[in-house]
C-alpha positions in Angstrom: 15.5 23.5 3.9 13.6 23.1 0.3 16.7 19.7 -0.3 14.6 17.9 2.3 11.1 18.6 1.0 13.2 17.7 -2.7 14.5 14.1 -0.9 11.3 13.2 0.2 9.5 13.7 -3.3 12.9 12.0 -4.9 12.2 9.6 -1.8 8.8 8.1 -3.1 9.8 8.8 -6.9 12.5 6.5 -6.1 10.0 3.7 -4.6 7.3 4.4 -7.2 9.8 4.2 -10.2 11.2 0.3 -9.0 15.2 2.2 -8.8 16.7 -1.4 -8.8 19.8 0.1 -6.7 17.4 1.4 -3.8 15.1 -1.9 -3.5 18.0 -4.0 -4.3 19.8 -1.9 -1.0 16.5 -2.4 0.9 16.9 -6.0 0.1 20.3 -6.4 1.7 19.6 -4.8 4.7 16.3 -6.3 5.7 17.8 -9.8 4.5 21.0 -9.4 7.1 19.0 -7.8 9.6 16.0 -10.2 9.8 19.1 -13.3 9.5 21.2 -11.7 12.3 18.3 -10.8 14.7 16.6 -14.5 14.1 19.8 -16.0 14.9 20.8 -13.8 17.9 17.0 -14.5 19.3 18.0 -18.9 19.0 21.2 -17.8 21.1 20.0 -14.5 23.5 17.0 -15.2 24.6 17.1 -19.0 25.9 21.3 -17.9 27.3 19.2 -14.7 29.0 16.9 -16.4 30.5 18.8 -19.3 31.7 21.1 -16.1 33.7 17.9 -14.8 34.9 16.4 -18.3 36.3 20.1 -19.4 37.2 22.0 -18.3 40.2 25.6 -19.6 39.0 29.3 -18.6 39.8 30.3 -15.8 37.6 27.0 -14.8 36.4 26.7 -11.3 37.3 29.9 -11.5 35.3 28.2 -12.5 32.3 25.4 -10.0 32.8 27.7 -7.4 33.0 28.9 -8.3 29.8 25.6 -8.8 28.1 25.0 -5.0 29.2 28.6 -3.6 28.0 27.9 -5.8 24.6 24.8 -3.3 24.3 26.9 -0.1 24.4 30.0 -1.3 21.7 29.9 1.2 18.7 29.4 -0.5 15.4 32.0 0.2 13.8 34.5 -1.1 16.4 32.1 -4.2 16.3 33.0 -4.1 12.1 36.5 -4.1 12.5 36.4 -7.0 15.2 34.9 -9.2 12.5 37.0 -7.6 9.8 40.5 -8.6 12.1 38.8 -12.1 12.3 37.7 -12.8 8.7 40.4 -10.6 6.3 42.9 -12.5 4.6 45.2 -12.1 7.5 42.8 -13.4 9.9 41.7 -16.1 12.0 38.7 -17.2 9.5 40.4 -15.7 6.3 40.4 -18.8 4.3 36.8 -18.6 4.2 36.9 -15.9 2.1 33.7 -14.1 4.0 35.0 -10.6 4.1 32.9 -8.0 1.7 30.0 -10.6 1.8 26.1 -10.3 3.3 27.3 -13.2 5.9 30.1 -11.2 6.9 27.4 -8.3 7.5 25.2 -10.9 9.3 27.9 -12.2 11.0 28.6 -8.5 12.8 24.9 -8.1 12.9 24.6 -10.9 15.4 27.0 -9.9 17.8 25.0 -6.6 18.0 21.7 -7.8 18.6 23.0 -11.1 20.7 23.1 -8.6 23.8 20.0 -6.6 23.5 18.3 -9.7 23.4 20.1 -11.7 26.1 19.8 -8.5 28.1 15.9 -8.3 27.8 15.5 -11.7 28.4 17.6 -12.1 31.5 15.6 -8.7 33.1 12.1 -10.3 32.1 13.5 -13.6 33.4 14.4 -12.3 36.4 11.1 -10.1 37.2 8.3 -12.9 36.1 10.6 -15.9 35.9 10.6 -17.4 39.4 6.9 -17.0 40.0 6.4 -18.9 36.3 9.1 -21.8 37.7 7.5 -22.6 40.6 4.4 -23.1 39.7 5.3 -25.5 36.2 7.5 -26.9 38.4 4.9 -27.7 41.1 3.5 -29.7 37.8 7.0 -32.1 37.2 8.2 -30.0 34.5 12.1 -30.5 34.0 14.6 -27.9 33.4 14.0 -27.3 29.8 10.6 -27.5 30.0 10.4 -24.3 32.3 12.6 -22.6 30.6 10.5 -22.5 27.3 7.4 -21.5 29.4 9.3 -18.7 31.2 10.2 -17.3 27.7 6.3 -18.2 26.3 5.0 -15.6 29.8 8.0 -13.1 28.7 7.0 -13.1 24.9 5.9 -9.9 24.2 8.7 -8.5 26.0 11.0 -10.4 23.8 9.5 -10.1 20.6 9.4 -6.0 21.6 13.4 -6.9 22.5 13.9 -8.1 19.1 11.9 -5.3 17.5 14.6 -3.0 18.9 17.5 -4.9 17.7 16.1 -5.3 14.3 15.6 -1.3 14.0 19.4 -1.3 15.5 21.0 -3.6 13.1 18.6 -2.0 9.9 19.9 1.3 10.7 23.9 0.1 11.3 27.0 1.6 9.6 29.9 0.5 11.2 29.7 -3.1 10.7 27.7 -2.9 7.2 30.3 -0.6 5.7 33.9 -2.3 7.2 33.2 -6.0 6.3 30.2 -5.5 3.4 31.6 -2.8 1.7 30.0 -0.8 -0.9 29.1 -3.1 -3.6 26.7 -2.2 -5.5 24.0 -4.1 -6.4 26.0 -6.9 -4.0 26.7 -5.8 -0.4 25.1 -2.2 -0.4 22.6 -1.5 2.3 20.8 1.4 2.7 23.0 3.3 5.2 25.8 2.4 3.0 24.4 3.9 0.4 23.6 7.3 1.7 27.1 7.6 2.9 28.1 6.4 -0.8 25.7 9.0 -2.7 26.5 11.9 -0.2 30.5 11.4 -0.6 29.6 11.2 -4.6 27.9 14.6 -4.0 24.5 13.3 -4.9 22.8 15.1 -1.8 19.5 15.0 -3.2 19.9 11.2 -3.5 21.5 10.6 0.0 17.9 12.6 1.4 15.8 10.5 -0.5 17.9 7.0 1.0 17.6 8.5 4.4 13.9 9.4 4.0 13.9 5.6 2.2 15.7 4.2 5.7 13.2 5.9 7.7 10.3 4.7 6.9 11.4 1.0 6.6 13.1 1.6 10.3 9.4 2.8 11.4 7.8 -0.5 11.0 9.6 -2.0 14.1 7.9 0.7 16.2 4.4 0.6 14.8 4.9 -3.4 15.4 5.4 -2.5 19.0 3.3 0.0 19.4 0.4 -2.2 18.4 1.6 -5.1 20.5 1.3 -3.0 23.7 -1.9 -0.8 22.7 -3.5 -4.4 21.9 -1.9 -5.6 24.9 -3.5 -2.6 27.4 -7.2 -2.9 25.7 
């Protein structure tokens, strides 16, 4: 086991020495995965709501596919949005394959469920009570809307902590429409599946040790938002 005590000293040599690869990989990911989850929180969380506030024909339908959305692997997610945006594709002309907005683009539709599913379960526990009483004060539709999601915000910034840590840590998506490109598309899982198929094993440790840390910062973020939340 001495390789993993190795990757973690190659790990914070790699930080402490500026690598430009591994900060410029850190770069990509946290720039696709902070644009993807922003965007899928504008979209999720007011459509998850609205399901949980809304009793409307075919909406358990929708649930149900907000849910099953949850549980698609990434990498049949990536080669949904590659079929869609290669040159053979619908969106081909737009030249977006092996891009970062292709990557945000597959990013979105996997944190556009966790967040419309978390909304739509906090709407429904803590929505009508919230509802009534704004609307008891002549509030219109949109305006209770926005104060059932201000009474559900921890839950949803919590929601979008997961899907951040979900779409930092992705493969499937990152590898079949960003590619490999170094200093371009690369994120940071990319690149330890890159280094370990070079052989560089020490390398792919010290990504992966690289990748964990960054993905920790999510769950410290919660953590404190619910310890600060019980005292």
């Amino acid at each position: 086991m001495d390789f993993l005590a190795e990757g973690a000293r190659d790990a914070f040599h790699l930080l402490l020495s500026g690598d430009a690869e591994v900060y410029h990989a850190i770069f990509v990911s946290l720039l696709c995965s902070v644009t993807a989850v922003g965007l899928a929180a504008l979209v999720g969380i007011p459509y998850g709501t609205w399901l949980g506030l809304e009793r409307r024909v075919l909406g358990s339908v929708q649930v149900l596919l907000l849910r099953l959305g949850m549980f698609i692997p990434t990498v049949v997610l990536g080669l949904l949005v590659y079929a869609f945006l290669s040159r053979r594709g619908l969106f081909g002309s737009m030249d977006l394959i092996y891009t970062k907005q292709a990557i945000v683009i597959g990013e979105f539709l996997l944190a556009l469920p966790i967040l419309g599913t978390f909304a739509h379960a906090a709407a429904q526990e803590r929505g009508p009570r919230v509802a009534e009483t704004v609307r008891t004060l002549g509030a219109g539709r949109w305006q209770v809307l926005r104060a059932v999601i201000s009474e559900n915000r921890l839950v949803l910034m919590g929601a979008g902590l997961a899907a951040f840590a979900r779409c930092l840590t992705e493969l499937g998506i990152s590898i079949n429409v960003g590619g490999t490109f170094r200093m371009k598309t690369e994120t940071l899982p990319t690149k330890i599946a890159t280094e370990l198929s070079g052989g560089d094993f020490a390398r792919a440790v010290a990504c992966g040790v690289v990748l964990m840390l960054v993905a920790m910062v999510p769950g410290f973020i919660a953590f404190g938002m619910t310890r600060g939340k019980r005292s």
